[in-house]
C-alpha positions in Angstrom: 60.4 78.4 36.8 64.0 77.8 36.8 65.0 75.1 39.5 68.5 75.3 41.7 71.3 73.5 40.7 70.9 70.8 43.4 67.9 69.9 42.1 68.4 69.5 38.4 69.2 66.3 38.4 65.9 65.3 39.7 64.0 67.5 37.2 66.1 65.4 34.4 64.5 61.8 36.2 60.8 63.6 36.3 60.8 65.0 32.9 62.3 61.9 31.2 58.5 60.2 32.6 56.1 62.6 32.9 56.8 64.6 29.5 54.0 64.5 27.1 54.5 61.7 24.7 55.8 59.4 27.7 53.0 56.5 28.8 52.6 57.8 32.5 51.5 61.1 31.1 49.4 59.7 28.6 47.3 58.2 31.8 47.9 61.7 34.0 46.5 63.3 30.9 43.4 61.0 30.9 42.8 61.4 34.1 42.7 65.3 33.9 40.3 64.9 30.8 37.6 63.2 33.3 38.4 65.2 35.7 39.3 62.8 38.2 42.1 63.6 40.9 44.7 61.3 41.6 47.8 60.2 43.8 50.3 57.8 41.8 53.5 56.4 43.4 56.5 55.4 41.7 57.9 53.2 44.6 58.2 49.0 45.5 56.2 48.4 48.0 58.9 47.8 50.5 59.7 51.2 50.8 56.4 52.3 51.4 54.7 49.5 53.2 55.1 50.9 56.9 52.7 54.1 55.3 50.3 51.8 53.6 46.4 50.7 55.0 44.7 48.6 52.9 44.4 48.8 49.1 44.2 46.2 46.2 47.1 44.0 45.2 47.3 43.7 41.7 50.5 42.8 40.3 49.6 43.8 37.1 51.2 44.7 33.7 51.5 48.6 33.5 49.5 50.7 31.2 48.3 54.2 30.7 44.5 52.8 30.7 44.5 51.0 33.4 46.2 53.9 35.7 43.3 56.0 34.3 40.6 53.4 35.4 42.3 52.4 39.0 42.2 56.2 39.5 38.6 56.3 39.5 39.2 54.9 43.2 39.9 56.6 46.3 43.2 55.8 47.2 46.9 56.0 45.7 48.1 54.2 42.6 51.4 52.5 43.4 53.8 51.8 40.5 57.2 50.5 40.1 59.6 53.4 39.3 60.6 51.4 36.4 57.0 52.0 35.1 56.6 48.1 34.1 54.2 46.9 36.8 50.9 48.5 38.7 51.3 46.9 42.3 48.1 48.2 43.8 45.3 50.5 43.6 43.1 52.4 46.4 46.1 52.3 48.6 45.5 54.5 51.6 48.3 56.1 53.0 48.4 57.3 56.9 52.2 59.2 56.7 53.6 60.5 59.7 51.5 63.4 60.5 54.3 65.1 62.2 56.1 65.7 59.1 55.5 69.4 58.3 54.2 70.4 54.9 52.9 73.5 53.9 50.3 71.8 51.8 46.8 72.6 52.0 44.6 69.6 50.4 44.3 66.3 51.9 45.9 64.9 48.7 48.7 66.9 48.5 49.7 67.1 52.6 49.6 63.6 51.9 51.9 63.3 49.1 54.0 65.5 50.5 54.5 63.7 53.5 55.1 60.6 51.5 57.8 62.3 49.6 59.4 62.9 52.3 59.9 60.3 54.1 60.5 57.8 51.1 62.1 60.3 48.7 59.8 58.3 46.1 58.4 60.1 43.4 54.8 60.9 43.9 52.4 62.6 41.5 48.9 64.4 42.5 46.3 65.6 39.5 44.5 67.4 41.5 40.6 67.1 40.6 39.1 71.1 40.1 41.9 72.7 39.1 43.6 69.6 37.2 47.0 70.6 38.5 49.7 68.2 38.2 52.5 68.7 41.3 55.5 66.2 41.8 56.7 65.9 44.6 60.7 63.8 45.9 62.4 64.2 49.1 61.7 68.2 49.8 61.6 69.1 46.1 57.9 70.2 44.6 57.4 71.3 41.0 54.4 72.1 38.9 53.8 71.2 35.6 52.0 73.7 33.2 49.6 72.7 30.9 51.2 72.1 27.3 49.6 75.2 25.9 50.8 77.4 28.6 54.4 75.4 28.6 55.0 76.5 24.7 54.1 79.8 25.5 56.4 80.1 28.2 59.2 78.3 25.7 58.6 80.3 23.0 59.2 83.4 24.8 62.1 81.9 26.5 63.7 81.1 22.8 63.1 84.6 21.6 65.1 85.6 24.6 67.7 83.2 24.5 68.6 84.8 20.5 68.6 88.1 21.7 71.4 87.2 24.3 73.0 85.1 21.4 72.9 88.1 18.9 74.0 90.3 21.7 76.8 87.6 22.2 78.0 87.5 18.8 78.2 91.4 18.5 80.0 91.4 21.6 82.6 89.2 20.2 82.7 91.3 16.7 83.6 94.2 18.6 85.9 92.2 20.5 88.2 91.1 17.5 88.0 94.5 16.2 89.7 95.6 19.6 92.3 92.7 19.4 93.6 93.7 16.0 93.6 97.0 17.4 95.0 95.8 20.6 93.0 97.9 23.3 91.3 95.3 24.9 90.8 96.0 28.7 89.7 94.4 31.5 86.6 95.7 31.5 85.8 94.6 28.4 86.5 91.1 29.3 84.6 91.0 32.4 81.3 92.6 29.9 81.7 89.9 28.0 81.7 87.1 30.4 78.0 89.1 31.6 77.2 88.5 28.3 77.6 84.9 28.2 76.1 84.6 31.5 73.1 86.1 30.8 73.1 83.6 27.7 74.0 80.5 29.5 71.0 81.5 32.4 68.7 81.7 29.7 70.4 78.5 27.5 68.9 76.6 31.1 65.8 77.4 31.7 65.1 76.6 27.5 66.6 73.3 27.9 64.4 72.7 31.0 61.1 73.7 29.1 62.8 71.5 26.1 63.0 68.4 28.5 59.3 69.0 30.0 57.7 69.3 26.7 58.8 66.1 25.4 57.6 65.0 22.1 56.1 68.6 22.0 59.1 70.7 22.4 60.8 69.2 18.7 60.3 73.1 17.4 62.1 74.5 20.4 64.7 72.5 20.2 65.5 72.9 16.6 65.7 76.6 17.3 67.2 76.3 20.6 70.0 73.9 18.9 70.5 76.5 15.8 70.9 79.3 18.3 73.5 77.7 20.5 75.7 75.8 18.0 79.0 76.5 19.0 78.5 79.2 21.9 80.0 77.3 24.7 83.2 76.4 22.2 83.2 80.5 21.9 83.0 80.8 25.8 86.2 78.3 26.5 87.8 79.7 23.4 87.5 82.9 25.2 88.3 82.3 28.5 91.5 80.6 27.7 92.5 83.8 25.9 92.1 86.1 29.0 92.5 83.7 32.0 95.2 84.7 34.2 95.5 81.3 35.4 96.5 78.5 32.8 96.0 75.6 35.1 92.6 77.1 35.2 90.2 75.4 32.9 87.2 76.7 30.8 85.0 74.3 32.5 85.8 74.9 35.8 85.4 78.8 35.0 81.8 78.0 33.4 80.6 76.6 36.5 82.0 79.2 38.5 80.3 81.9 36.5 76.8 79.8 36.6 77.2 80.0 40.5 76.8 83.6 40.5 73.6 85.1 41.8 71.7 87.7 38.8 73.2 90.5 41.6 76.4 89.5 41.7 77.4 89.4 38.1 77.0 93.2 38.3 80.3 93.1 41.0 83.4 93.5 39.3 85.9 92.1 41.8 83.6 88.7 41.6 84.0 88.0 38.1 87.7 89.1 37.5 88.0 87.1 40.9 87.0 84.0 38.2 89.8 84.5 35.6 92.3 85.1 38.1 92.9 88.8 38.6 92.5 90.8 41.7 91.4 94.2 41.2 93.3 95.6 44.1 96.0 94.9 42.0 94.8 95.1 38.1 93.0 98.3 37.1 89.5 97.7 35.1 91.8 99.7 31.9 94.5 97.5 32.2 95.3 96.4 28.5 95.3 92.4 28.0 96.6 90.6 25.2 94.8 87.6 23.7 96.4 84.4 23.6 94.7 83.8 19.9 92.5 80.5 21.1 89.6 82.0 19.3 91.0 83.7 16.3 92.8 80.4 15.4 89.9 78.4 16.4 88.4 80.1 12.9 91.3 78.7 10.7 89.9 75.2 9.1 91.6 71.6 9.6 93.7 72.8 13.0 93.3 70.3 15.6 93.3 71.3 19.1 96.9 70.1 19.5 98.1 72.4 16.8 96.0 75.6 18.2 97.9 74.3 21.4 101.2 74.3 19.7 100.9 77.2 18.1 99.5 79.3 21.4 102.8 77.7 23.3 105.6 79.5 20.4 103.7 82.7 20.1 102.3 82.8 23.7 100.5 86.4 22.3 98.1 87.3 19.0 99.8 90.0 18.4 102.9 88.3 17.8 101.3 85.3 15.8 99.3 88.4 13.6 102.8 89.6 12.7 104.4 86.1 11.6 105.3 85.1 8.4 105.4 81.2 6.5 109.2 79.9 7.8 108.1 81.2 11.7 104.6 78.9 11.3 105.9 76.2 9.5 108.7 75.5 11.9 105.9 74.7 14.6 105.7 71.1 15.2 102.8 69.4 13.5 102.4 72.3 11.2 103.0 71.3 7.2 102.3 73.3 4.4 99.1 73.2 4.6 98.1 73.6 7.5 100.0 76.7 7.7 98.9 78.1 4.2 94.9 77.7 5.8 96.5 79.8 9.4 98.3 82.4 7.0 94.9 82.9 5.0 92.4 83.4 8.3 94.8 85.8 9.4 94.7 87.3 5.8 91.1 87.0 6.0 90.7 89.1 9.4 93.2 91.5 8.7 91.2 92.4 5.6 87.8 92.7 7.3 89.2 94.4 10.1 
């Protein structure tokens, strides 16, 4: 399940403590193996006090054993959140019952309630099904088992290369069409649907990635091969067909991420993003590349001198058709460096 933006950030702070290999899921783990339920609170006890009736005070040094064998007990199991020290055990918690929750078990109405009015984090394992469900503030999520978690993930990576593959064909077909010059606007706005899709898929891998832990070392190897250098292709891009030049690649990125799956289909929405209006550009409107990507291919060019070099030429097509003196009188540019931009341009004009 992909989560929504505004609540990333608090997937991030769960996973980083309940992924497998992390010491409070060793003891949720344990406790799911005797199929015990359970209610654990990450919280000081001055935030939750006013909720709290009865319970033992322990004050104890944390560890993954003795959260399995205080579970055993009725009540709640209150941690610190920084996971150092067990403050009590069979804690009972009488929450404001008019907090609504659309829970159905005692133990999770309860933690839900909790949640809320604490915006601690609070974990049930619940005792027949041996589901785990987090719940902070109004956020809930529910982790999968680790076998059904690297199913989900490994279905998730094959997807993510397709999009990749589909990416990279995209962008073949692209240069092809710049040497050519009869790149349209249409063509463009394809392409940032084909980086979306990517970059939607990219998200929900790196959330499996972060909830498997120590278990996800596989998916991220492929997840990391897969993605190398995809978003420098995106901003590479983006700078060669935004309109606006004060407009930045990240600022476009997130723009496009904002998108709902139904409105990446509406053209005026995502031209809308690299500046053009369609009641003034057609959709077959030829646009020239800056040449951010192209030169992005040439090896040893810093950033400055892909800059410089963007700034005299302003358009591909008039860098493509350059010779030596014309690249060499660009600041920064020595002999070198302009021998390696003379030879990717040799290089593309003979595969293309």
């Amino acid at each position: 399940m992909l989560v929504k933006p505004e609540y990333e950030k608090i997937m991030q702070s769960i996973f980083k403590i309940v992924a497998p290999g992390q010491p409070l899921r060793i003891a949720i783990e344990r406790i799911q193996e005797a199929s015990l339920g359970g209610l654990l609170i990450l919280s000081s006890i001055e935030s939750i006090e006013k909720y709290v009736d009865g319970g033992f005070v322990l004050n104890t040094v944390f560890s993954p054993q003795k959260v399995y064998e205080l579970a055993k007990m009725d009540g709640a199991v209150l941690i610190s959140e920084d996971l150092k020290t067990i403050y009590g055990a069979n804690v009972q918690l009488q929450p404001d019952k008019e907090i609504q929750t659309d829970e159905s078990g005692t133990r999770h109405r309860t933690a839900d309630r909790i949640a809320k009015l604490t915006n601690k984090l609070v974990i049930t394992i619940s005792e027949r099904r041996k589901r785990i469900t987090v719940f902070k503030g109004d956020f809930k999520y529910i982790l999968d088992l680790v076998g059904d978690l690297l199913t989900k993930a490994s279905q998730a990576i094959m997807s993510l290369e397709k999009y990749a593959i589909s990416v990279n064909k995209y962008m073949e077909d692209l240069t092809l069409s710049e040497f050519e010059n009869t790149v349209i606007l249409e063509e463009v706005l394809n392409g940032l649907r084909y980086f979306y899709l990517m970059f939607i898929m990219d998200k929900e891998v790196n959330q499996y990635i972060m909830e498997l832990g120590n278990e996800g070392r596989l998916i991220e190897l492929q997840h990391h091969e897969i993605m190398a250098n995809q978003r420098t292709t995106f901003n590479n891009f983006v700078k060669d067909y935004t309109l606006k030049i004060s407009k930045s690649p990240e600022k476009i990125f997130d723009e496009l991420m904002k998108l709902e799956k139904d409105e990446i289909r509406e053209d005026a929405k995502i031209a809308k993003i690299l500046g053009y209006d369609l009641k003034q550009t057609l959709l077959d409107e030829t646009l020239e590349s800056k040449g951010y990507r192209i030169l992005s291919s040439a090896n040893k060019l810093t950033k400055k001198d892909v800059e410089n070099i963007v700034d005299h030429f302003k358009k591909l097509k008039s860098l493509l058709s350059a010779g030596y003196d014309e690249i060499y009188s660009i600041k920064g540019m020595g002999k070198f460096k302009t021998e390696r931009v003379l030879r990717m341009k040799e290089k593309f004009e003979n595969k293309y």
